[in-house]
ZATOR-402451 format. One record per residue (C-alpha): residue in one letter; x negated, y, z. Coordinates in steps of 0.2 Angstrom, whole numbers, padded with zeros to 4 digits, always signed. Each point is the difference from the previous one (the first is absolute). Last residue first. Layout:
<atoms>
aXYZ;...
</atoms>
This chain:
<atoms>
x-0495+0623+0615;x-0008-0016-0001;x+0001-0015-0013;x-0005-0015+0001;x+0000-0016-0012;x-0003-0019+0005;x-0004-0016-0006;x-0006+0009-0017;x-0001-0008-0018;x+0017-0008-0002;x+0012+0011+0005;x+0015-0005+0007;x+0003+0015+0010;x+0011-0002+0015;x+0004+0015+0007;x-0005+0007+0019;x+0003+0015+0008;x-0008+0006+0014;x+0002+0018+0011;x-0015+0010+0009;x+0006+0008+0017;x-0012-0009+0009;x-0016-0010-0008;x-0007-0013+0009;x+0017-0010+0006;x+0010+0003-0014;x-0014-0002-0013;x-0006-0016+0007;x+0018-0006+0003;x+0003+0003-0019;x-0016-0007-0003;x+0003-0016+0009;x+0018-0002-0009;x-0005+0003-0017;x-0013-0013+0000;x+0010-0015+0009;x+0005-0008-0018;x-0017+0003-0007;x-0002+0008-0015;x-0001-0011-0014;x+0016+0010-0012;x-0010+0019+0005;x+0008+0009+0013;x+0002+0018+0000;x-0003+0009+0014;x+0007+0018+0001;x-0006+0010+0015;x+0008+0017+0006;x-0006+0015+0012;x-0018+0002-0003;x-0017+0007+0006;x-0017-0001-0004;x-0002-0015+0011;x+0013-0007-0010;x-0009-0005-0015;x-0013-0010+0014;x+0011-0007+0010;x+0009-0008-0016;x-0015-0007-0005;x-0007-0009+0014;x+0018-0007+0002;x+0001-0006-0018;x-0017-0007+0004;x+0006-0011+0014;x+0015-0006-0009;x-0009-0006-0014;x-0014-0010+0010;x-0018-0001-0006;x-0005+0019-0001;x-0008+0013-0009;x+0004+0018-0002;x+0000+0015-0008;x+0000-0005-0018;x+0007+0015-0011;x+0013+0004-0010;x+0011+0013+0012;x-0002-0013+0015;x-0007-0018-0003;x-0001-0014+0011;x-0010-0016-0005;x+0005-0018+0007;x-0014-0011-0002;x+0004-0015-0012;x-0016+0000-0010;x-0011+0010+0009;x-0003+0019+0003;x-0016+0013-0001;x+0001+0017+0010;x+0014+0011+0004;x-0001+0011-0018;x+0000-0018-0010;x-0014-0011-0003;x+0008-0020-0010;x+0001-0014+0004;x+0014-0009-0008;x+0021+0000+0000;x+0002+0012+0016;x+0017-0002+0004;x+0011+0018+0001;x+0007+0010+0012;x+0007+0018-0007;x-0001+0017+0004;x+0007+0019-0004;x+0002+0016+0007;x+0017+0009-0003;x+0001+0019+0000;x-0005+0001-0019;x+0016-0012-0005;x+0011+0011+0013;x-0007+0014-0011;x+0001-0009-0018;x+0018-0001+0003;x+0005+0016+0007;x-0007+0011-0014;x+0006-0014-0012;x+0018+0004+0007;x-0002+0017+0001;x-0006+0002-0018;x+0017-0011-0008;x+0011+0013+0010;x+0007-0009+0017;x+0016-0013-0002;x-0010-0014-0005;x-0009-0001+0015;x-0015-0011+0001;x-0008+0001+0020;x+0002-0019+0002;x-0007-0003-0017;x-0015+0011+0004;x-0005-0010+0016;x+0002-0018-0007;x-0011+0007-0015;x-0013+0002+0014;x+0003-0017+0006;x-0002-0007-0018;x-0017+0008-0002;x-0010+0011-0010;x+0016+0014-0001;x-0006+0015-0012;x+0021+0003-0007;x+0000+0002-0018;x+0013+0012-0006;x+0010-0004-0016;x+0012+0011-0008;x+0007-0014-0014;x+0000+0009-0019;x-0007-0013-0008;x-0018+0007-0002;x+0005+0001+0020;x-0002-0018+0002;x-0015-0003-0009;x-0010+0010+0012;x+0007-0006+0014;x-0006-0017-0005;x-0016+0008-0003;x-0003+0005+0016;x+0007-0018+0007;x-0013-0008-0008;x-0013+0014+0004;x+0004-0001+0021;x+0004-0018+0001;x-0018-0006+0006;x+0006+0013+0013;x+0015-0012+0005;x+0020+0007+0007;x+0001+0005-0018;x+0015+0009+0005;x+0010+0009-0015;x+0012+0013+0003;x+0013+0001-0013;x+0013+0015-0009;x+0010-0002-0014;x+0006-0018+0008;x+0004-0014-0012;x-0011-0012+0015;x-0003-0012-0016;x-0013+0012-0007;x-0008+0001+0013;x-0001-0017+0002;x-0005-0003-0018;x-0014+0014+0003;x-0008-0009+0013;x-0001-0016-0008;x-0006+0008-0017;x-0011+0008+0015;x-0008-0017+0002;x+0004-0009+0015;x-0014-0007+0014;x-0003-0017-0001;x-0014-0005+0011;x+0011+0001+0017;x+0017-0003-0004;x+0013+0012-0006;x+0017+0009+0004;x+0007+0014-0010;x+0014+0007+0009;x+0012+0012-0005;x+0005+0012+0015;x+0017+0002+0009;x-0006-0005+0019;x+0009-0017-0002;x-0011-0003-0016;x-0016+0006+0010;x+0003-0015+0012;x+0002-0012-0010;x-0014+0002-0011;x-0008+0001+0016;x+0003-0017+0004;x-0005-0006-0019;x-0018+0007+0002;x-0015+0014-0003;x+0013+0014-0004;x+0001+0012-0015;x+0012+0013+0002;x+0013+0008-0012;x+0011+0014+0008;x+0015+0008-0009;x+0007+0016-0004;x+0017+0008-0006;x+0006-0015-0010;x+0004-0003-0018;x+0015-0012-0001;x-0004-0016-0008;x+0003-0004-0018;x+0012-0016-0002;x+0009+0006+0017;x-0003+0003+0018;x+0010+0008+0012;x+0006-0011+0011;x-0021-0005+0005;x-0012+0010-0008;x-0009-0015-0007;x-0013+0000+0013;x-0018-0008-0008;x-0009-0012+0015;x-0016-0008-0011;x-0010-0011+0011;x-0015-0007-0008;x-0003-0013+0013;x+0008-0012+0011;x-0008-0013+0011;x+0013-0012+0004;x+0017-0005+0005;x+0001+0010+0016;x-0008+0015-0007;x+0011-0003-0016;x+0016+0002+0009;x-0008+0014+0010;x+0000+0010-0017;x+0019-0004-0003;x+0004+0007+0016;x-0010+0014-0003;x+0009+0003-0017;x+0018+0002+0009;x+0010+0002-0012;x-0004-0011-0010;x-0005-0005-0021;x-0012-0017-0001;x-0014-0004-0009;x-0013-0012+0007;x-0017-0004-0011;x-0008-0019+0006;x-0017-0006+0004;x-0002-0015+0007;x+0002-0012-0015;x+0014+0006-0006;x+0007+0015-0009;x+0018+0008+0000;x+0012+0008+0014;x+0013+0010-0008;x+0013+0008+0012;x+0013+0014-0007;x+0011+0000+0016;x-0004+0006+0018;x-0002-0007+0017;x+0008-0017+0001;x-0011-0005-0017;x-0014+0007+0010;x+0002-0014+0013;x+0005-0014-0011;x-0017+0004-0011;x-0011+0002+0014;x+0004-0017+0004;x-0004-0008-0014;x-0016+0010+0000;x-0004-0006+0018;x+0000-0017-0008;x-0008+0002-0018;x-0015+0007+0009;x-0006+0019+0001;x-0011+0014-0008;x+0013+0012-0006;x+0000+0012-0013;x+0012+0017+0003;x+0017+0009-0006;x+0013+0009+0010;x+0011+0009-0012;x+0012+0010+0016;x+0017+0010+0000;x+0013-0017-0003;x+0014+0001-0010;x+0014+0012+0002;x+0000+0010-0017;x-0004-0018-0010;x-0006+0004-0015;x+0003+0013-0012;x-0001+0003-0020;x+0012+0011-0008;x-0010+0015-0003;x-0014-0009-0008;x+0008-0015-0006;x+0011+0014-0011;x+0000-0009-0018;x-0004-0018+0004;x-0015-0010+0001;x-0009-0013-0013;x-0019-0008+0005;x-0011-0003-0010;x-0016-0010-0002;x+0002-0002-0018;x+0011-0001-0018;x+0009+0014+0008;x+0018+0000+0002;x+0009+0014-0008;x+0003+0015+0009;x+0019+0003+0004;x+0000-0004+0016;x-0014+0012+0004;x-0019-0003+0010;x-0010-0009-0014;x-0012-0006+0007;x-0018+0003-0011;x-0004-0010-0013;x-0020-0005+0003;x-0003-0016-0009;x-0015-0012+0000;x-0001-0013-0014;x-0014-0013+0009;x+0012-0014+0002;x-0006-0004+0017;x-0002+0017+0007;x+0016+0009-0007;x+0010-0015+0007;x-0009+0003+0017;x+0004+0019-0003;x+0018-0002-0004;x+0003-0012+0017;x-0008+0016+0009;x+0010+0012-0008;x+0017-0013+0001;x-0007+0000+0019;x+0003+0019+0002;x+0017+0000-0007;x+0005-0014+0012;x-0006+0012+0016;x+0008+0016-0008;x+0019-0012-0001;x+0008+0007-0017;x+0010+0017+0001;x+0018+0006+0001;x-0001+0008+0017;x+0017-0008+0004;x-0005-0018-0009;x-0019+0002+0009;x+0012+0002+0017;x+0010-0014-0006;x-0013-0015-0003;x+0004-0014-0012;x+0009+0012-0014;x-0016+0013+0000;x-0012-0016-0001;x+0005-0003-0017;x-0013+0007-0009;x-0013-0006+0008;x+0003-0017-0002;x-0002+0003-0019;x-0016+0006+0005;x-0005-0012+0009;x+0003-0014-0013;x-0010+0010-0009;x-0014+0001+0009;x+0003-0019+0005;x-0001-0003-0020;x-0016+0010-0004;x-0009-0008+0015;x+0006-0019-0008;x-0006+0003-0016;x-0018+0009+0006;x+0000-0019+0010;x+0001-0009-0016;x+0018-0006-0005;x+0006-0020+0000;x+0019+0007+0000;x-0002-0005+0018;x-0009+0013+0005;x+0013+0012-0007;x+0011-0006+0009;x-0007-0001+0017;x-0007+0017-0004;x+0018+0006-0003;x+0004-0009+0017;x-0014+0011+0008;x+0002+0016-0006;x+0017+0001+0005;x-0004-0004+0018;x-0012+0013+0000;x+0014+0010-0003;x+0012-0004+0010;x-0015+0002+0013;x+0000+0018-0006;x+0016+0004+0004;x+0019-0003-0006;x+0000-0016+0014;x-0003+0005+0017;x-0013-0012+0012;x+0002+0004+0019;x-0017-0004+0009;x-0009+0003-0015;x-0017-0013-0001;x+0009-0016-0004;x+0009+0008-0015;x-0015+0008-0007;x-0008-0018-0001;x+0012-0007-0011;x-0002+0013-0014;x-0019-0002+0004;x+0001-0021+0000;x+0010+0002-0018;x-0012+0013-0006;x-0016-0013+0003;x+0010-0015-0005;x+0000+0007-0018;x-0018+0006+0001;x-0006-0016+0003;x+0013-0007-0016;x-0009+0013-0010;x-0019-0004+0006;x-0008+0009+0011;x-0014-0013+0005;x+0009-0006+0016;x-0001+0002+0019;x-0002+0016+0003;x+0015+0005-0012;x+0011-0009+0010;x-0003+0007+0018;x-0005+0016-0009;x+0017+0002-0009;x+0011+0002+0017;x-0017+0012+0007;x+0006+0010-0014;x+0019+0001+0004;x-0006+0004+0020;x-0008+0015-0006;x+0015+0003-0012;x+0013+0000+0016;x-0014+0012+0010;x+0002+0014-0015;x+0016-0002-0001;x+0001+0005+0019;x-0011+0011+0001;x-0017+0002-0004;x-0014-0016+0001;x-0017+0004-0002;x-0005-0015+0013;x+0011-0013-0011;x-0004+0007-0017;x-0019+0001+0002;x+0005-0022+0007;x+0012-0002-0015;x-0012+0005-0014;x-0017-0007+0011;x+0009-0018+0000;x+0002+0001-0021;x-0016+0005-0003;x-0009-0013+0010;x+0012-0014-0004;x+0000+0004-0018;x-0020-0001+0001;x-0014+0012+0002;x-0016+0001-0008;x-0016-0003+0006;x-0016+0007+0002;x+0003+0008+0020;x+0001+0018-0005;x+0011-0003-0014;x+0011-0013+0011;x+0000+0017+0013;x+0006+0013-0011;x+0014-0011-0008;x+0006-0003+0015;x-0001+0019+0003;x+0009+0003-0014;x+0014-0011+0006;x+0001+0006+0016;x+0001+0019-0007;x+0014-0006-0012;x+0012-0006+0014;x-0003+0017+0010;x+0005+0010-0018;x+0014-0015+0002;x+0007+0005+0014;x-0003+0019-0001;x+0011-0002-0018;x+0013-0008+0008;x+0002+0011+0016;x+0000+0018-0015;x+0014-0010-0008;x+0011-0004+0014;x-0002+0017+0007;x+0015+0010-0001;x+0009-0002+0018;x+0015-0006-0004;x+0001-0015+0011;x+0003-0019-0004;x+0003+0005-0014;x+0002+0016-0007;x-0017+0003-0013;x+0005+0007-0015;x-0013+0013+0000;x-0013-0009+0007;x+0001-0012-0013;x-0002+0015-0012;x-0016+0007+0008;x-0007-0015+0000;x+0000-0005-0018;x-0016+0005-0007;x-0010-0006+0014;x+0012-0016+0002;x-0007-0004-0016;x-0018+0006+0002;x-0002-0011+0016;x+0010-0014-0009;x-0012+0000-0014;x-0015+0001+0011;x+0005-0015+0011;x+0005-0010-0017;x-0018+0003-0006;x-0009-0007+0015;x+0013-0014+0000;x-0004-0003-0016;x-0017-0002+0002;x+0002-0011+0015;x+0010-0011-0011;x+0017-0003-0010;x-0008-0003-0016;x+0003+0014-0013;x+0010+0001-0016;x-0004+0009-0015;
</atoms>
């Protein structure tokens, strides 16, 4: 029987795709080549929409607390709003930006089949804008597909189950012929990863409007037959043909962005000069930036300049030698850091960043996807947080079940991870390494400036609003009004007990002059002692120290 496009089905249609592309990921992955062989266009769609299905269930969870019920609109919008902040990779990002497509229709209308028509034509057309450099033979063929067979169905006079059962399989059809429209799936012998992904996704809305669910698996052999579903066809030998582009760029930089439609306009023409692979979707403020460089720092600052960027996922293809499954490395580092700059910074030193803002610390699914992305056989892991300390525990935990050595490096702060990462060397034994890691870690003491938000006792007596609050190792030990001032107090008060380097780390509304003064105040009061300074980006802290 069929359904009515609604909230409802939405709700259903997230769930169908999750368990569609959770069924099938494995075998996208597997014939992923383009734009770069690196095996995980499956596993970046299904993240996408697992975080698309959280928003919508918490919709749901908060009209049933309030009374009500939600609406198309309020479905529809928390779908393509969970998939814009979950977004992985770069299909991932293109079918973010497909379901906001639908939402500006959808929003507006009561669901019906001529709705849903104009709401896969605006997606399909709304991919194009997003890519920097559209190719045809991928999944915004696809998309494309889907829409003119919706058009055509739509105007047959069919209901809006109809017209999701016809853009499925005009997408699939599409599918099939991607291998003659874009060479490197033609040598590899496969059908575009990204396209395969959205025939699941197309299948699932089909599935939840009609009410007749299917669950034929991909067929992965020329010689299979079709399926009657959400499949996708390959060729004999995808695996061992497959390969991308040997000489493309070493870095995945990925993060969300809090800035306007004029300094992202200009971020755009300045990563497009940096790297190749750039999908910038969303809207409204809050965008998601994908981009492949070699120079991830560079592509980071792009953001700080634009915006406020956040979620920063830095992932190193392995440069030349990379191909459709990457090469296992010896050993890799995976910090978390409390910023975009720092991102930056630990991707130039050779480690895997996982940047975050204040309040939203990662999971260890988060944790363990970036280990997992590092394909190392051996990792250290730097919380750099001791509120971090469990997740990041049974991160590790989860990692070794799957065969990955895994040490967990004790740093609660970003400056003591700073210390380990600048004594990380690959070329000792795995033991030495963490041995010298956690020891520079241990030798660093630790601070941070921060704005008092409320009144509130603290070990240095009561504070204000607004007062400036100096902690060292985690706890208050001073008060002040003036930034600078108390930065002083504190750094004469860590290196009293001695010291011989200071690492400041600027938060993004640190003062201009800030870095300056206290270098001049650490010159001038403390001999022999050397600075160094890094721009941070971090939201929560005007300033980091670290002394050692």
């Amino acid at each position: 029987m069929p359904y009515p496009l609604d909230a409802a089905a939405v709700r259903s249609w997230c769930g169908l795709a999750l368990e569609a592309l959770g069924r099938e990921r494995e075998r996208i992955d597997a014939i992923n080549v383009y734009p770069v062989a690196d095996g995980d266009t499956g596993t970046n769609l299904y993240l996408t929409l697992e975080s698309a299905a959280r928003a919508v269930e918490a919709a749901f969870d908060g009209h049933t607390s309030a009374g009500t019920a939600p609406c198309l609109a309020d479905a529809i919008g928390a779908m393509a709003h969970g998939a814009l902040i979950g977004a992985r990779g770069n299909s991932g990002t293109i079918v973010a930006q497909l379901l906001r497509g639908m939402t500006e229709v959808l929003a507006a209308t009561d669901g019906s089949a001529d709705a849903l028509r104009r709401a896969l034509r605006r997606a399909a057309a709304s991919t194009y804008e997003a890519v920097a450099h559209p190719v045809e033979g991928t999944v915004l063929t696809v998309a494309t597909a889907a829409a003119d067979a919706a058009e055509r169905a739509a105007a047959g006079a069919a209901g809006a189950a109809e017209v999701a059962r016809a853009a499925h399989e005009g997408a699939r059809t599409a599918l099939q012929a991607t291998p003659g429209q874009l060479a490197v799936l033609g040598r590899a012998g496969v059908v575009d990863a990204g396209g395969c992904g959205l025939v699941a996704l197309l299948g699932a809305l089909a599935d939840a409007l009609s009410g007749e669910v299917s669950v034929t698996p991909v067929a992965v052999r020329a010689d299979a037959p079709l399926p009657e579903a959400a499949g996708c066809e390959v060729a004999d030998g995808a695996a061992a043909e497959g390969r991308g582009d040997p000489e493309g760029p070493a870095f995945e930089v990925i993060y969300l962005l809090e800035a306007g439609d004029a300094a992202v306009a200009r971020l755009r023409t300045r990563l497009d000069g940096l790297g190749d692979s750039l999908v910038v979707v969303g809207g409204d403020g809050l965008w998601n930036v994908h981009v492949h460089v070699d120079d991830a720092g560079a592509a980071v600052e792009a953001g700080i300049e634009a915006g406020r960027p956040y979620r920063v996922r830095i992932t190193h293809f392995g440069g030349a030698s990379r191909t459709k499954e990457p090469a296992m490395t010896a050993r890799a580092v995976v910090a978390v850091v409390p910023g975009a700059g720092l991102a930056g910074l630990c991707a130039e030193a050779g480690a895997m960043p996982v940047a975050v803002r204040p309040g939203e610390p990662p999971a260890s699914g988060e944790l363990v996807q970036a280990i997992r992305q590092a394909h190392a056989r051996e990792v250290m892991l730097l919380p750099n947080d001791p509120d971090l300390r469990h997740t990041a525990a049974a991160a590790a935990e989860q990692a070794r079940t799957e065969g990955v050595r895994v040490a967990l490096i004790p740093t609660r702060a970003a400056v003591q991870g700073i210390a380990a990462l600048a004594v990380h060397e690959p070329g000792r034994s795995f033991d030495e390494d963490v041995v010298a890691m956690t020891a520079a870690a241990g030798a660093t003491r630790y601070a941070e400036l921060a704005v008092a938000e409320r009144q509130s006792w603290t070990m240095a007596g009561v504070c204000q609003a607004g007062d400036v609050l100096g902690l060292i190792d985690g706890d208050v030990v001073v008060i002040g009004s003036d930034l600078t001032r108390t930065a002083m107090t504190v750094l004469d008060r860590m290196l009293s007990a001695g010291g011989e380097m200071v690492t400041l780390v600027l938060g993004a509304d640190a003062p201009g002059a800030l870095a300056e003064r206290l270098e001049r105040h650490v010159r001038e009061r403390h001999l022999a002692v050397d600075t160094v300074v890094y721009e941070g980006g971090q939201h929560a802290a005007p300033l980091l120290i670290g002394v050692e």
